[in-house]
C-alpha positions in Angstrom: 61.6 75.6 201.0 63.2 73.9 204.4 66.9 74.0 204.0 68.1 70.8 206.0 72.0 71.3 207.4 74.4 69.5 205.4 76.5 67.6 208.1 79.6 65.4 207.6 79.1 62.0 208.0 82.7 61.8 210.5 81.4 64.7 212.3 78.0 64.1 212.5 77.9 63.0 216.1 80.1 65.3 217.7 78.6 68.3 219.6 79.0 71.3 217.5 81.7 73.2 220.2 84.1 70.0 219.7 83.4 70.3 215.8 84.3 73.8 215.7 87.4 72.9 217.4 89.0 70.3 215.4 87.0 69.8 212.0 90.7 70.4 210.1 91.8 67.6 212.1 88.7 65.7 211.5 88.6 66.7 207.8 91.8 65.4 207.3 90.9 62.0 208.8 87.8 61.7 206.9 89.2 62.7 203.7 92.8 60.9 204.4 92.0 57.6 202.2 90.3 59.7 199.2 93.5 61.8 198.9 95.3 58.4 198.8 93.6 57.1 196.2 93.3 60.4 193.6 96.9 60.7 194.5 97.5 57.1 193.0 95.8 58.0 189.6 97.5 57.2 186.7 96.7 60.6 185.6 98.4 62.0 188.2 101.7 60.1 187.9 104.8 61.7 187.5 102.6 65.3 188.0 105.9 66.4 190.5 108.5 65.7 188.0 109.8 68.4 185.4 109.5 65.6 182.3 105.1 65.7 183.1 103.9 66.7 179.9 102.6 70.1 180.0 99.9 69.1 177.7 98.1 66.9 180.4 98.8 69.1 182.8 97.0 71.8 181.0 93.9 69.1 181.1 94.7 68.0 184.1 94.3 72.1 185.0 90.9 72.0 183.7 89.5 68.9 185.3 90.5 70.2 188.3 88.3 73.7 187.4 85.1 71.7 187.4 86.2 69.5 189.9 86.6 72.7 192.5 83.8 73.9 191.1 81.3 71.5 192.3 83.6 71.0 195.5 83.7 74.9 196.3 79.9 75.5 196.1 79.1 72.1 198.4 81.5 73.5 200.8 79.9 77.0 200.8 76.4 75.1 200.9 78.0 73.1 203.9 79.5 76.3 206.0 76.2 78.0 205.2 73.8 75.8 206.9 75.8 74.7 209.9 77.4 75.5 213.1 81.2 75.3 212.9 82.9 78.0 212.6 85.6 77.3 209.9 87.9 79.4 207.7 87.9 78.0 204.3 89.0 81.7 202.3 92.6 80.7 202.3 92.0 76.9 200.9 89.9 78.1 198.0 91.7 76.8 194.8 89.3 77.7 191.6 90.3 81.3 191.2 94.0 79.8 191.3 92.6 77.2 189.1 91.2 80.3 186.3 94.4 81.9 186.3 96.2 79.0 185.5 94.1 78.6 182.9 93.6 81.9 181.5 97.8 81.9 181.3 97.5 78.8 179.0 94.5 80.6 177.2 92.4 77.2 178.1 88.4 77.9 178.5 86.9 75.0 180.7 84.0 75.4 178.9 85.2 74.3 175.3 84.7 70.8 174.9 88.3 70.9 173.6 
């Protein structure tokens, strides 16, 4: 099977020394409008304040598992098959994410 890189569409047609140099920079400009938006969720309002009910947090907690999920293993996918050189170790959320959720005694699995 031919593996094809995964490339970013905002840093596709930079040359891969200028990639490796700024793709936080350029992740952050790419992905700068997204974060806007999720951030403007309703499901996500009033997440900063103590009165958020801890009951959607706690599903909020396990949304977030699968959403990581599938985020982490395209990143790994994407580093794997491509050029840049790029520290993503300290940004990894899931195992946060399943401690969190062990605490609570949530499994992301249960349909629940």
């Amino acid at each position: 099977m031919n593996h094809q890189p995964l490339r970013s569409p905002c840093l596709k047609d930079r040359p891969a020394r200028r990639q490796s140099e700024g793709v936080l920079v350029e992740l952050r400009r790419c992905t700068h409008a997204a974060h806007v938006r999720i951030n403007q969720h309703p499901f996500l309002t009033g997440l900063t304040k103590p009165a958020y009910p801890l009951d959607r947090y706690m599903r909020l907690l396990a949304t977030y598992f699968h959403l990581y999920t599938a985020i982490e293993s395209q990143i790994d996918a994407f580093l794997a098959h491509t050029e840049l050189s790029f520290a993503y170790g300290e940004r990894r959320k899931l195992a946060w994410l399943v401690n969190d959720l062990k605490h609570f005694g949530i499994d992301p699995g249960s349909p629940d």
